[in-house]
C-alpha positions as CSV (number, residue, x, y, z in Angstrom):
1,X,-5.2,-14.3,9.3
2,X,-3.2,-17.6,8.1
3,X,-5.1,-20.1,10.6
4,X,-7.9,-21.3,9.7
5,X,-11.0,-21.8,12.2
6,X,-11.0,-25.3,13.3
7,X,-14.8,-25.1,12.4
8,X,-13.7,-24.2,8.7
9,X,-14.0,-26.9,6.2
10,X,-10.9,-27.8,4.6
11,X,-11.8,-27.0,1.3
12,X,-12.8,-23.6,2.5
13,X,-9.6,-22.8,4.6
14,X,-7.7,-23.9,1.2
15,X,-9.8,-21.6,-1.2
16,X,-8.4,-18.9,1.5
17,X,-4.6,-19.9,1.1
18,X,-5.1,-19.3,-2.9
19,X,-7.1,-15.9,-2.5
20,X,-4.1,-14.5,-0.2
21,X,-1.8,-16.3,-2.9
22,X,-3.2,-14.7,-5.2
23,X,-3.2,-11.1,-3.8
24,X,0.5,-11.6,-2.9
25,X,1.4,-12.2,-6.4
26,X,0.1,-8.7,-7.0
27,X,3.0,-7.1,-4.8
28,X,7.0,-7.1,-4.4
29,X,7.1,-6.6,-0.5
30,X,4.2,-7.8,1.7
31,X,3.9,-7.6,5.0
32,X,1.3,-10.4,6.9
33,X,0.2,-9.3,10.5
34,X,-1.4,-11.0,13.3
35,X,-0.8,-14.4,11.3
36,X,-1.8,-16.7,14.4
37,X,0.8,-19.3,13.1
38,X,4.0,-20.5,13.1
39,X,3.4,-22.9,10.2
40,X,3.9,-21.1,6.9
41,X,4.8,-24.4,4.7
42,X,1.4,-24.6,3.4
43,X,1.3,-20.7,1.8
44,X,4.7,-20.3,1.0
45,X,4.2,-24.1,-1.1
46,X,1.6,-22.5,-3.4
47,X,4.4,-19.3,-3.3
48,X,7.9,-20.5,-4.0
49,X,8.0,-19.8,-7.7
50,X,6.9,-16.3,-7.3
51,X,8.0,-15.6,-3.7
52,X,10.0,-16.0,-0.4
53,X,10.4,-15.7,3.2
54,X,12.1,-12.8,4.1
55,X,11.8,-13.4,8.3
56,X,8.8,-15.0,10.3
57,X,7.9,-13.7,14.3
58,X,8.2,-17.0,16.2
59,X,4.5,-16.8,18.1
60,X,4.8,-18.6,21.6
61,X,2.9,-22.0,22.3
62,X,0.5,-20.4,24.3
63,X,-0.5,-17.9,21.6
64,X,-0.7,-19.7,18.8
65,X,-4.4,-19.0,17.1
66,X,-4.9,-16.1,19.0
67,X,-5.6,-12.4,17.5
68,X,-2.8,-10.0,18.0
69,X,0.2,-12.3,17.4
70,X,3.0,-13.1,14.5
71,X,4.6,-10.6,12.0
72,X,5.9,-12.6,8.5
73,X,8.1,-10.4,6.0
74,X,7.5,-11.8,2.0
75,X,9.5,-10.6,-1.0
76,X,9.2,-11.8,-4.6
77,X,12.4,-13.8,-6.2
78,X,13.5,-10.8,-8.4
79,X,13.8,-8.9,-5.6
80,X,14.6,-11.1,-2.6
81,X,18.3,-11.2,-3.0
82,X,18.4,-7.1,-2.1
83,X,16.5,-8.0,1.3
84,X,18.4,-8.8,4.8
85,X,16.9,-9.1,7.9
86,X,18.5,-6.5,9.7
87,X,17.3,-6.5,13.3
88,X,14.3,-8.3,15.3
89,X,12.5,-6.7,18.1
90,X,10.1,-9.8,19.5
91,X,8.7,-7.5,22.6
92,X,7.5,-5.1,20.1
93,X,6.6,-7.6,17.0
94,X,9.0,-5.3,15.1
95,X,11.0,-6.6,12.0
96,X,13.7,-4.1,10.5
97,X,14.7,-5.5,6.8
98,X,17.5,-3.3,4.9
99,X,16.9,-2.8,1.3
100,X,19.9,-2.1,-1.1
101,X,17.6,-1.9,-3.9
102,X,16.6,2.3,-4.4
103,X,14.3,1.1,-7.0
104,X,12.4,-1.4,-4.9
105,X,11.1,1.3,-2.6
106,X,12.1,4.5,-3.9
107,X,15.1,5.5,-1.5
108,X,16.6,2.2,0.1
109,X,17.7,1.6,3.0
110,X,15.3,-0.1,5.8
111,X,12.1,-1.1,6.0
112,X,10.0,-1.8,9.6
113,X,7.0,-3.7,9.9
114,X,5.2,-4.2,13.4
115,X,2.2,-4.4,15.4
116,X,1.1,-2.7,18.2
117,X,-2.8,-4.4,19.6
118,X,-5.5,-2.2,19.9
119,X,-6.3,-0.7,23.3
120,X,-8.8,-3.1,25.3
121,X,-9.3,-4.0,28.7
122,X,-6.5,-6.6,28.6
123,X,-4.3,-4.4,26.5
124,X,-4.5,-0.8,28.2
125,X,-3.5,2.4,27.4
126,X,-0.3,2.3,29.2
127,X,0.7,-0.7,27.3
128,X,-0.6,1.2,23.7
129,X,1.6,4.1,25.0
130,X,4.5,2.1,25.9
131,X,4.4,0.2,22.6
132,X,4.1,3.4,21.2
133,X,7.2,5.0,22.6
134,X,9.4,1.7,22.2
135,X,8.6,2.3,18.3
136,X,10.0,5.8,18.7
137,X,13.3,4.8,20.1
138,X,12.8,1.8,17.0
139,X,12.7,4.9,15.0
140,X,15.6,6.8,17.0
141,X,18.0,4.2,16.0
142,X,17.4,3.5,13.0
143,X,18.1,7.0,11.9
144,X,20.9,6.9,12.9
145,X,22.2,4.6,10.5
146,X,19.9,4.9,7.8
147,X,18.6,8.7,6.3
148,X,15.3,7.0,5.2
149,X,13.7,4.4,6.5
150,X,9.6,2.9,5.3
151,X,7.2,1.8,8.4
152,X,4.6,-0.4,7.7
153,X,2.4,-2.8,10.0
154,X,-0.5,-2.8,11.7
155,X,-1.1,-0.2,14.8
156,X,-4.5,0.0,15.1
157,X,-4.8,3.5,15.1
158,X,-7.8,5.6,14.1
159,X,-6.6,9.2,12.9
160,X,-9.3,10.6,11.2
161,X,-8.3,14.0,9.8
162,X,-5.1,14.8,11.8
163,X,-2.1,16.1,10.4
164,X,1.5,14.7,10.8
165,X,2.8,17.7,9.2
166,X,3.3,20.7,10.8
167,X,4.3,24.1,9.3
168,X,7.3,23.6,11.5
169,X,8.8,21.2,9.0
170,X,9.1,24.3,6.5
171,X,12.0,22.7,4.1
172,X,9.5,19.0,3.8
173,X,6.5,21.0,2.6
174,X,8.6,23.0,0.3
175,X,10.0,20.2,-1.3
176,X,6.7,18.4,-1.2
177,X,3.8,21.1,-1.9
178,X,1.2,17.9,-2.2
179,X,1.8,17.6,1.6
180,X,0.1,20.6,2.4
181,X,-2.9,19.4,1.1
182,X,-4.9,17.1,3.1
183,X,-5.5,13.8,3.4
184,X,-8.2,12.0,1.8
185,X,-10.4,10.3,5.2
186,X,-13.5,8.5,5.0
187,X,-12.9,7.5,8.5
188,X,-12.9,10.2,10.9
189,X,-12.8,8.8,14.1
190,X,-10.1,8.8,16.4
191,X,-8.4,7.2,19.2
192,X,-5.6,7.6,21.5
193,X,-3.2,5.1,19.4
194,X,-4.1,7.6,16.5
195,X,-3.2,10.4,18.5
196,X,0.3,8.7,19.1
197,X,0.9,7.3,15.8
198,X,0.3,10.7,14.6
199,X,2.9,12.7,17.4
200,X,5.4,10.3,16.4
201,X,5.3,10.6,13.0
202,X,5.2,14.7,13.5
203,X,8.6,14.3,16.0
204,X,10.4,11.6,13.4
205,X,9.5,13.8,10.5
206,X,7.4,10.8,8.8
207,X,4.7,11.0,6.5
208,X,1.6,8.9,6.4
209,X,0.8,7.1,2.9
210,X,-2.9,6.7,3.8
211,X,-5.0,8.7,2.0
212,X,-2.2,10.2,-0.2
213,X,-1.6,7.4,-2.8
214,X,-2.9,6.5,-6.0
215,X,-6.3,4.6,-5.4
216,X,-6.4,5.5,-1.9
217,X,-9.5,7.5,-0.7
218,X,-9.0,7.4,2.7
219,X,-11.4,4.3,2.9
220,X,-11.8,1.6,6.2
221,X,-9.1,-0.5,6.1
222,X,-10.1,-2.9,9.6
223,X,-12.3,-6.1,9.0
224,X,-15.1,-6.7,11.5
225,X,-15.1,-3.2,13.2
226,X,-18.6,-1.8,13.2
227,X,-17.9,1.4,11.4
228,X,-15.3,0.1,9.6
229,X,-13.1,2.6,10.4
């Protein structure tokens, strides 16, 4: 995402630093994925009026510029100071930041970003799965020292219409009547880290924010894949 193609002119690959500048200035809490780089000087120079780095995912030699790798946690200066890195999970690409700010993200506490690759022949579905469950016992402990916790990152997961709320979780849907409604999806496809990301989030008693927030119709969210979706 941050490294630009050795075949990219350098005025292009800068005119890409200032459009992602320029979209991070938009937001209190972003959360970069598959960054490719371990060299942030050049973004966070155009950034360090507005913003800061919260925690970076050190990417090994030998994957440096390649899809799939680096995690970097960015927070704006009026915020920053209520933001500590609270645990790192490098196997996983799992960052766990506690927030002591209620206002910043509705109910404080911690926020986890990670990645999980997509399924491929290098990257199989025993790895997704294992990635998968290894986020659940993320999940497990954090729990247990936090009542609320917000999951963000990248898991490539296509869930198309399912549902992460099951009438089981009676006293959520009562509280929350909007829940029973669902989801807005313009993508219906789905896949097996889908499937997972959704049983997970049914067993932790999460809710997905895709398709349920203002301005969000359900729409592609993944660069590059055929459908989209």
């Amino acid at each position: 995402m941050l490294q630009p193609d050795p075949r990219t002119a350098p005025d292009a690959a800068a005119n890409k630093t200032i459009a992602l500048c320029d979209i991070i200035r938009q937001h209190h809490v972003i959360v970069l994925t598959e960054k490719r780089t371990n060299e942030l000087d050049r973004l966070m120079t155009h950034l360090h009026s507005t913003h800061k780095l919260v925690h970076v995912t050190n990417i090994a030699r030998e994957h440096v510029g390649r899809r799939g790798f680096g995690v970097a946690f960015i927070a704006a200066n009026a915020c920053v100071d209520c933001l500590s890195l609270y645990a790192v999970s490098p196997s996983l690409q799992c960052v766990w930041v506690r927030c002591d700010d209620k206002a910043l993200i509705g109910f404080g506490d911690l926020v986890c970003t990670a990645y999980i690759n997509p399924q491929s022949q290098a990257f199989t579905l025993a790895h997704v799965t294992d990635s998968f469950s290894s986020l659940l016992d993320e999940l497990a402990c954090a729990t247990q020292v936090a009542p609320y916790f917000l999951l963000c990152g990248d898991f490539n997961p296509k869930v198309g219409g399912l549902s992460e709320v099951p009438h089981a979780h009676g006293g959520l849907l009562m509280a929350h009547p909007a829940l029973q409604l669902a989801r807005r999806c313009e993508c219906r496809g789905v896949n097996a880290a889908g499937r997972l990301l959704i049983d997970y989030a049914s067993a932790a008693e999460c809710v997905l924010g895709t398709g349920r927030v203002l301005g969000d119709a359900g729409q592609a969210t993944i660069v590059g894949s055929p459908d989209g979706c």
